[in-house]
N, C-alpha and C positions, 0 to 999 in steps of 0.2 A: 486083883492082878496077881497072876501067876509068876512065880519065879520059874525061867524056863534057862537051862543049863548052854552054856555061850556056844557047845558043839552042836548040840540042836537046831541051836537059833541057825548058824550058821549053813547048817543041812537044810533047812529047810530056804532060806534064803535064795542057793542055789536052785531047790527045785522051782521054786516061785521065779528065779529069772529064765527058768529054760521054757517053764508054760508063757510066760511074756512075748517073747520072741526075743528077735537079734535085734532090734531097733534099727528097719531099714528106712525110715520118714527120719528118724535123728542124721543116719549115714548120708542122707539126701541131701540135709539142710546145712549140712555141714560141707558138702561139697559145695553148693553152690556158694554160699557164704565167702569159702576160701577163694573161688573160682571170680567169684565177682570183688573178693578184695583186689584182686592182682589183677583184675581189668579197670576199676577202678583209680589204682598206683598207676599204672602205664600210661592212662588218659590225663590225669594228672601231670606226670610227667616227663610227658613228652614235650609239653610246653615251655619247658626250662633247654630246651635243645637248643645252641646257639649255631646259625650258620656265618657267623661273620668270618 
């Protein structure tokens, strides 16, 4: 194992995240995740709604 100097590492790092992509299937899952906590919460409760 190569000793590889921490400016290096980190240049290369970057290049290796830009040939990845943007992670648009992460950005997706994460949307719906949130989108369905808070339809989740609503459904939930609504049921504590008192009309007396």
């Amino acid at each position: 194992m190569e000793h590889i100097p921490a400016a290096l590492w980190l240049t290369e790092a970057a290049d290796a995240a830009d040939r990845q992509g943007a992670g648009d299937l992460l950005r997706v899952v994460l949307i719906v995740m949130v989108l369905g906590s808070v339809l989740l919460a609503w459904f939930l409760l609504r049921g504590y709604k008192r009309d007396d």
